[in-house]
BAROSE-587732 format. One record per residue (C-alpha): x, y, z. Coordinates in steps of 0.25 Angstrom, whole numbers, plus 5000, padded with zeros to 4 digits. Example, Ala and Ser with C-alpha at 12.3 -4.5 7.8 and 13.67 -1.06 7.14 Angstrom:
% residues 2
504949825031 505549965029 
% end
This chain:
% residues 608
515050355051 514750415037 513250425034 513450405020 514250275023 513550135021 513950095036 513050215041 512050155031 512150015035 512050055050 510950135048 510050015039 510449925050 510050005062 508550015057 508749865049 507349815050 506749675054 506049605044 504949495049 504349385040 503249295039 503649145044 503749065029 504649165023 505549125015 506349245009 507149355017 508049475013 509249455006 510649485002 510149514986 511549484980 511449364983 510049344976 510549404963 511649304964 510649184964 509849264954 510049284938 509649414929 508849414919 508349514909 506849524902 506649604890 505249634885 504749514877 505949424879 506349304888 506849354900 508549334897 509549314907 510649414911 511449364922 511549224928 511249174942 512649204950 513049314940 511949414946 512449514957 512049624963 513149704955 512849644942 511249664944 511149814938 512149814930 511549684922 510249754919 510549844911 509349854900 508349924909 507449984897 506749864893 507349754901 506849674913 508049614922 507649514934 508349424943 508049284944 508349204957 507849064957 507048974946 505848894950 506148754956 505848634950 504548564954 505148454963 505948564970 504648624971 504048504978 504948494986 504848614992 503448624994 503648485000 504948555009 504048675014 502748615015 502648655030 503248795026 501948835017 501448965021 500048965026 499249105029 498449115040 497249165034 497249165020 497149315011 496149285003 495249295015 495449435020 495149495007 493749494999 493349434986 493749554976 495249524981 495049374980 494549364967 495849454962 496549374970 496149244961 496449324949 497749354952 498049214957 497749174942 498649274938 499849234942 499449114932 499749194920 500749314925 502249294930 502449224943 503449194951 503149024953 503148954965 504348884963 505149004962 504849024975 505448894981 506648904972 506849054976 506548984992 507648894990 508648984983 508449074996 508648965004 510048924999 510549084999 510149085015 510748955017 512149015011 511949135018 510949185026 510749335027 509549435026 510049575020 509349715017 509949825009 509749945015 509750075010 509850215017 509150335009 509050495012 507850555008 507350705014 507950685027 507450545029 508550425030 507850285026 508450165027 507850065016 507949925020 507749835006 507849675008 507749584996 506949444997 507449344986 505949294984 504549344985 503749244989 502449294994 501549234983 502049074984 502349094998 501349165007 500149184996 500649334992 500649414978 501749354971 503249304971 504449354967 505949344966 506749444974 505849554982 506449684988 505849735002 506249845009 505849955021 506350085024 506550175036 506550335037 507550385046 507750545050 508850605058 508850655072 509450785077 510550705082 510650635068 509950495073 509250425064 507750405068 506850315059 505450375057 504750285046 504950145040 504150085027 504049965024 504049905009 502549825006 502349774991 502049884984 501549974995 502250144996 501950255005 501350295019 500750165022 502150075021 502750165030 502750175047 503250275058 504450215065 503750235077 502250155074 501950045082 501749965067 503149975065 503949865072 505349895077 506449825083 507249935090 507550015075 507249895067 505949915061 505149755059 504749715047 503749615043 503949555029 502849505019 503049355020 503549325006 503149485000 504049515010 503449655011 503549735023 502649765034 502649825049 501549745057 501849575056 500349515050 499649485036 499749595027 498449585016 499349635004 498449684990 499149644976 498549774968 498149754954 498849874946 498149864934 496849894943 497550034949 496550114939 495250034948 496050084960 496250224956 494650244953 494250154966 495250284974 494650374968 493150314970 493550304983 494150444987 492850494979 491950404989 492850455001 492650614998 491050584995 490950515007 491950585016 492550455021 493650465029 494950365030 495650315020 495950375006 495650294992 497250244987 497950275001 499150195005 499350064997 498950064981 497450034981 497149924969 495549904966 495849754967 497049684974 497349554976 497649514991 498749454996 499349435012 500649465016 501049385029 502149465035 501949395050 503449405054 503249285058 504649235053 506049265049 506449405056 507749485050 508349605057 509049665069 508849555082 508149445072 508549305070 508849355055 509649475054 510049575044 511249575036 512249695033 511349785024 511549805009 511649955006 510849994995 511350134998 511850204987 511050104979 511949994973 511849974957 511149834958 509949924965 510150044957 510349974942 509649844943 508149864940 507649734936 506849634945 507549554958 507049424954 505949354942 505349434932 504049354930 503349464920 502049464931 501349564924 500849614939 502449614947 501949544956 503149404953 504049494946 505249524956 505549654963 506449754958 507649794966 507549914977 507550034968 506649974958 505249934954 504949824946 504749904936 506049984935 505650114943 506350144955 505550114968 505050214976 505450154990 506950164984 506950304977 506050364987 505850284998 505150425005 504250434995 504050274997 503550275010 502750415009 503850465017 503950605008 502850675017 503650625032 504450745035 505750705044 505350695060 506250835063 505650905053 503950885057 503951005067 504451075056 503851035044 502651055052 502851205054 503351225040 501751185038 501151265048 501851375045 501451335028 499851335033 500051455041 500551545029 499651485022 498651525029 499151665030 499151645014 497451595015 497151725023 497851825014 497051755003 495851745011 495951905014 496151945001 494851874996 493851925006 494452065001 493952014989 492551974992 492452085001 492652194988 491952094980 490552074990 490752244991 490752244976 489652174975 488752234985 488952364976 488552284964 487252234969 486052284960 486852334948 486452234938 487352284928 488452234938 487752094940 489052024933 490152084940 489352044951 489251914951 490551894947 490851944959 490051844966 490551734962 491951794964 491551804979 491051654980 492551624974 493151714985 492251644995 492651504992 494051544992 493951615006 493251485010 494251415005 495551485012 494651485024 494651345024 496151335021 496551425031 495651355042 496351215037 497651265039 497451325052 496951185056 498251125051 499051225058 498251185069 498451045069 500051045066 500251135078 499451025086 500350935079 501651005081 501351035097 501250875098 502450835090 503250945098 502750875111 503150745108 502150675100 502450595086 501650625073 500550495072 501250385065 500350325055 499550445049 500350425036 499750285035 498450275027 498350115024 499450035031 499649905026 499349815038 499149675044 497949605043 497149595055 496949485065 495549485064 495649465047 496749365048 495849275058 495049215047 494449065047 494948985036 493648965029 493749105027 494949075021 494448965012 493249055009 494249165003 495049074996 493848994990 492849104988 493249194973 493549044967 492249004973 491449124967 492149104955 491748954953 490348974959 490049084948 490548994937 489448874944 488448984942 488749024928 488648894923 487548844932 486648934933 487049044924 485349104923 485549134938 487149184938 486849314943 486049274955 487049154957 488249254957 487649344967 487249224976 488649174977 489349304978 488249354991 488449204997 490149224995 490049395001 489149325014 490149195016 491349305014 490749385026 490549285034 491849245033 492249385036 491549395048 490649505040 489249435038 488549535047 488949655040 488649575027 487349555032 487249705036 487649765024 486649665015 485649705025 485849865024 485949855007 484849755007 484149875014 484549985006 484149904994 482749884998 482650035003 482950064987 482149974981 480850024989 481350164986 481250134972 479850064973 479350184981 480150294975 478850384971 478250374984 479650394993 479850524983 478350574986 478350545002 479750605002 479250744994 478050765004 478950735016 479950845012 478750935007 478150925020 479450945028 479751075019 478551135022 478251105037 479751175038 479351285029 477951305038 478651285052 479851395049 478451485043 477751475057 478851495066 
% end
């Protein structure tokens, strides 16, 4: 069969086609998205204007989408797929599911502290006053879903085979008609349409077999190492060739190990904080020679985020290879149809949230924003996969280095030779200049030429000894791959998202209560205190704030080393305080002590 035919494509996507697991209480699954468009209408926003409609619900296809949009400069083009319901309908509903309602089993606020809570409450009130996606929306995008599946039930993916440097990667892309993590399952936000996808890097055998080495799974907003895994780590779950998936219930976000996933909402307009913090931190790190992980590695650091969970159990619906749900013929997106290649507006309500957060996705090669998405243009580059060489090619790329640090080493000791001539003539120079003081100048210009020359000889010294150490090392290496052994699996991982642990999910539910009451408790308290006692606010405030720290450790299991760490700065305080009362007499008992010291050592090295 050809290789550049779409069969050979299709049979490729298919034998790799993953299975995706979601949470019981999901409501949304991957679709065919022609035949959302066709229940959705297009509309265009120009800058100050009402937003204006363009095509009609049943006029909208996936032919039609690119071409419709065509003012790109100033123009923003959204689909539209469902209008809220009314309020009975809404009653009715909430009546309907009432035994449906999803109910966490330990609550987020819990397992985060109370800088995150109390941003937590802001952005609560926030969505007051930005664009949001309502509640009833959701139900009518429920219902709208409903009545598709009940006509024709089928779970789709468009695939897409891409050829980069040797790699073949199969990008899996499945589009979800809702987002319904915020009204759903507590999350971030909601939104019309959402876009998922996951990819996997294939290489080529000698026998011309394809071999999958790496997969990466798509996670909010989260690029590089960290979203990626060896085809052969035990955190990667596989059916024969059909890598599992756990899906983000209502996010629908993508994750390898089933569990409760602690996702951090960064507040962008706060990145400047989060570069200094870095840097403070690096600064921190170098003084104090800590080791482990660096400042900003992995995921995009914010100074403050707001916490949210994301359930991804797999616990309900399973779609793929041998599952009850299986996947349709896949939808090629290879070479690129003109829906995904011209039409750069949003899949579903633009709500103008000034944050993103409600506005719906883009289509696969796009941002919200008009730009093209890295994990469509450069899906290598995406998932930090530039620096992997091909499997075949380690023993040699490896040499290529060896052999790179070996002539550079020959280089370092041509160098290295032709500066000690160089101090050598200088040092002989010198002696000769030695007691002409006419010649005191030239002299010492030559001396601090030497200390230049010395600290460069250190300096290729060091190099030299470094490389040879490399050397060293990938010889090691390359003895062990030769004999069999794999290169370790997770060295490029710095800070993978993972689960939440048993022991942090296995809270009581006053811990609960305590977390979910305690910012608005504080809040209200301080207000009691202003009012009430406003002479003595400031000894008030710090007598709520120490009772709130000890009930939170207690909860925490953490009261002992509360009580430890008071105790030792307690200590250290009162150690400073008495060595400001006594400073005199500590400075004079301190001088005749090392006075004494330094002279019974001068006196003992006299007599001996």
């Amino acid at each position: 069969m050809n290789e550049t035919s779409p069969q050979w494509d299709k049979d490729l996507l298919r034998r790799f086609e993953p299975i995706v697991r979601f949470s019981e209480g999901e409501r949304f699954f991957p679709m065919d998205a022609s035949v959302y468009v066709r229940h959705a209408s297009l509309w265009v926003q120009y800058p100050g204007q009402e937003p204006a409609l363009v095509m009609r619900e049943g006029e909208v296809t996936l032919e039609t989408l690119g071409s419709a949009a065509e003012d790109r400069s100033r123009a923003l083009y959204f689909l539209k797929f469902v209008d809220p319901v009314s309020l009975a309908e809404l009653a009715t509903y909430r009546l309907e599911h009432r035994t449906r309602r999803f109910r966490a089993a330990t609550g987020r606020l819990v397992r985060v502290g109370y800088l995150s809570r109390v941003v937590d409450g802001l952005f609560a009130i926030s969505l007051l006053a930005r664009g949001r996606v309502t509640g009833d929306t959701a139900v009518a995008a429920e219902y709208a879903y409903e009545r598709i599946m009940a006509q024709d039930e089928r779970y789709v993916y468009y695939g897409r085979v891409f050829h980069d440097s040797g790699w073949t990667i199969l990008q899996y892309w499945f589009f979800y008609p809702f987002n319904n993590w915020r009204s759903g399952f507590h999350g971030a936000n909601d939104h019309e349409g959402d876009w998922e996808s996951i990819s996997i890097y294939l290489w080529r055998d000698s026998a011309g077999e394809f071999r999958p080495e790496w997969v990466a799974y798509a996670s909010h907003d989260y690029s590089g190492d960290d979203i990626r895994r060896h085809w052969d780590d035990p955190a990667l779950e596989k059916e024969g060739e059909h890598p599992v998936v756990y899906a983000g219930a209502g996010s629908h976000a993508s994750y390898y190990i089933p569990g409760e996933y602690l996702a951090e909402l960064g507040l962008t307009f706060l990145s400047p904080l989060s570069r200094i913090k870095d840097t403070f931190a690096r600064v921190r790190q170098g003084l104090l020679h800590e080791k482990g992980k660096k400042a900003g590695d992995g995921r995009k650091g914010f100074v403050i985020s707001v916490p949210f969970v994301d359930y991804a159990t797999g616990s309900g619906v399973s779609i793929g290879p041998g599952q009850d749900k299986t996947w349709e013929d896949p939808q090629l997106l290879n070479p690129a149809p003109q829906w995904v290649l011209h039409y750069r507006g949003l899949w579903g309500f633009y709500t103008g949230d000034p944050v993103s957060g409600e506005d719906a996705p883009a289509g696969p090669a796009y941002n919200r924003d008009g730009s093209v998405r890295q994990s469509w243009h450069d899906p290598l580059g995406w998932a930090g996969m530039h620096k992997e060489p091909l499997p075949p090619q380690l023993l040699k790329k490896q040499e290529q280095r060896r052999l790179e640090l070996a002539e550079e080493n020959k280089d370092l000791r041509s160098k290295a030779a032709a500066k000690r001539r160089q101090l050598q003539s200088l040092r002989l120079e010198n002696l000769a200049l030695q007691g002409h003081s006419h010649l005191r100048k030239v002299y010492l210009e030559n001396q601090a030429r030497m200390e230049g020359l010395s600290r460069d000889m250190e300096d290729i010294r060091r190099q030299m000894a470094q490389n040879d150490a490399v050397i060293q090392a990938m010889d090691m290496q390359a003895g062990h791959m030769e004999g069999g052994s794999k290169l370790p699996m997770r060295s490029h991982l710095r800070r993978p998202h993972l689960p939440t642990s048993e022991v942090e999910v296995r809270l009581s539910r006053l811990a609960e209560i305590w977390a979910a009451i305690s910012i608005g408790s504080i809040m209200l308290a301080s207000m009691v205190l202003f009012v009430l006692a406003r002479e003595r606010l400031f000894l008030g405030l710090l007598a709520l704030i120490g009772a709130m720290v000890v009930v939170e450790a207690g909860f925490r299991r953490r009261l002992q080393q509360l009580i430890a760490g008071a105790t030792t700065a307690l200590a250290i305080f009162a150690a400073l305080i008495v060595f400001y009362e006594f400073l005199q007499e500590i400075a004079l008992v301190t001088v005749l002590l090392a006075g004494g010291y330094i002279l019974f050592q001068n006196l003992r090295e006299l007599w001996s």
